[in-house]
C-alpha positions in Angstrom: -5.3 -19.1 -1.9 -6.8 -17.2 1.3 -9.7 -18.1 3.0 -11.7 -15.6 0.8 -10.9 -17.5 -2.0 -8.7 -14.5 -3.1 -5.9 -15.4 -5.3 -2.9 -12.6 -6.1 -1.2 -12.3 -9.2 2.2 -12.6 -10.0 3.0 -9.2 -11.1 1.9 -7.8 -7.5 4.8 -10.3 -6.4 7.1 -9.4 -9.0 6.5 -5.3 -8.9 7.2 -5.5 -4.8 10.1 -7.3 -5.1 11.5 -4.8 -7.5 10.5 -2.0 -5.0 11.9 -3.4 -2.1 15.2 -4.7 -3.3 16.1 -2.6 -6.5 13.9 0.9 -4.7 12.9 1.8 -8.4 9.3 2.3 -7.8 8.0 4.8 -5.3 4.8 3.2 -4.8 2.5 0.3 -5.9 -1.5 0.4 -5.6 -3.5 -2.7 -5.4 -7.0 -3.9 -6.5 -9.2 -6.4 -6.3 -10.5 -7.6 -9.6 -12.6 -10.9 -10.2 -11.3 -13.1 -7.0 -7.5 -12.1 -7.8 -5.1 -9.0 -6.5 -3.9 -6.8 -9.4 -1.4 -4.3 -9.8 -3.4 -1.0 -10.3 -0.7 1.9 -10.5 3.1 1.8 -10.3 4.6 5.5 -8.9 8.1 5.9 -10.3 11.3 6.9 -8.0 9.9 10.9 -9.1 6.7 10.5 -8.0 6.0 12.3 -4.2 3.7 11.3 -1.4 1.2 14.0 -3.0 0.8 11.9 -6.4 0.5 8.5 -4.4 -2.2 10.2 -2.2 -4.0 11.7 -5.5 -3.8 8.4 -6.9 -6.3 6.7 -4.4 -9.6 6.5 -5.2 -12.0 8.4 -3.2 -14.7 5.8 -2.5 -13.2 2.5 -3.7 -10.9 0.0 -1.2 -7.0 -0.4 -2.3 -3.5 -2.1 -0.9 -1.0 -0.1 -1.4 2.9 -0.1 -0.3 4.8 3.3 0.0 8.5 3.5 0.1 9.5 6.4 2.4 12.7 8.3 2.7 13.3 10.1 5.4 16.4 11.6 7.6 16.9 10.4 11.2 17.3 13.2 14.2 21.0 11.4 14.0 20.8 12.5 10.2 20.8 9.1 8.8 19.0 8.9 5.2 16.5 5.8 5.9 13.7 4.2 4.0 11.2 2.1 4.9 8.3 0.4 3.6 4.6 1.4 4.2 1.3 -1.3 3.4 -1.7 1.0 3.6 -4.9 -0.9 3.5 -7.4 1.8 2.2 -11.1 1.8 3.4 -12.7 4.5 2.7 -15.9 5.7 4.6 -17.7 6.0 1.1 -16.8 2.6 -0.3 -19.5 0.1 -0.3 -19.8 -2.3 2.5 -19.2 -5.7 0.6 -16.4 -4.0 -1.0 -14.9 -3.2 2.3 -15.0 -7.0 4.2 -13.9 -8.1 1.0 -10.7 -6.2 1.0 -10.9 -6.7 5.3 -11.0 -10.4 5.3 -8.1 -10.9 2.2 -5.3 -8.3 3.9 -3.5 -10.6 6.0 -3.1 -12.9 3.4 -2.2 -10.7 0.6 0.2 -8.9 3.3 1.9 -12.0 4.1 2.5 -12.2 0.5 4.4 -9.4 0.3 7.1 -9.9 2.7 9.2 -6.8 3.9 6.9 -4.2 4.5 7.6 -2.7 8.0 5.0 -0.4 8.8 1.4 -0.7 8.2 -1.7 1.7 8.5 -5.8 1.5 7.9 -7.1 4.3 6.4 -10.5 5.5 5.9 -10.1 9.2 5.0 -6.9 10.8 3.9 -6.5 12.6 6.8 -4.9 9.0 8.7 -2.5 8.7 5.9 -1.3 12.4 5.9 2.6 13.0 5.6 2.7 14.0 9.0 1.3 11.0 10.5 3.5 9.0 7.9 6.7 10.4 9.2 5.8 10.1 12.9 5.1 6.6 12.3 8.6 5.6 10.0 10.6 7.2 13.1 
């Protein structure tokens, strides 16, 4: 239980673990709802960066993990795990410290994500700035 009083269910658990070890989800978005973290939306393997993008809401806070693949300069094939906390500029304020003060703790619940980026517009989660930060 954080701080915010903010419980997370076990499905968000459940559905990350299956991402991370088995890789058969793409991504997995996150809400709030009613003092507990729920899974929102599941990507499957198909799904690309585009559709996870689409699938954020243009004025409500999210979580969100994004397994990227990508090639190395030394052309290794490489993945790695994205948390995205999304803030967006149109969200309403109580909505937005509610998500702020709960991330680390429902972060630290999902254990293996290596990279992780605050958005407010989609512009700071673009593909570009995705793949300069998984190299």
């Amino acid at each position: 239980m954080a701080a915010s009083g903010m419980a997370v269910s076990d499905e968000c658990k459940l559905k990350f673990l299956e991402l991370k070890a088995k890789r058969n989800h793409r991504y997995i978005i996150f809400k709030i709802e009613i003092q507990q973290v729920v899974v929102e939306k599941v990507g499957t393997k198909e799904e690309t960066y585009d559709d996870f993008a689409a699938s954020l809401p243009a004025d409500e806070c999210r979580y969100a993990v994004f397994d990227f693949d990508f090639t190395t300069v030394e052309n290794c094939q490489k993945s790695k795990i994205f948390f995205i906390a999304w803030s967006p500029d149109t969200s309403k304020v109580r909505m937005k410290m509610v998500y702020a003060s709960s991330k680390d703790r429902f972060k630290r619940e999902l254990d293996g994500t290596q990279v992780e980026l605050q958005a407010t517009d989609p512009s700071e989660i673009s593909l570009d700035i995705i793949k300069s930060r998984a190299l």
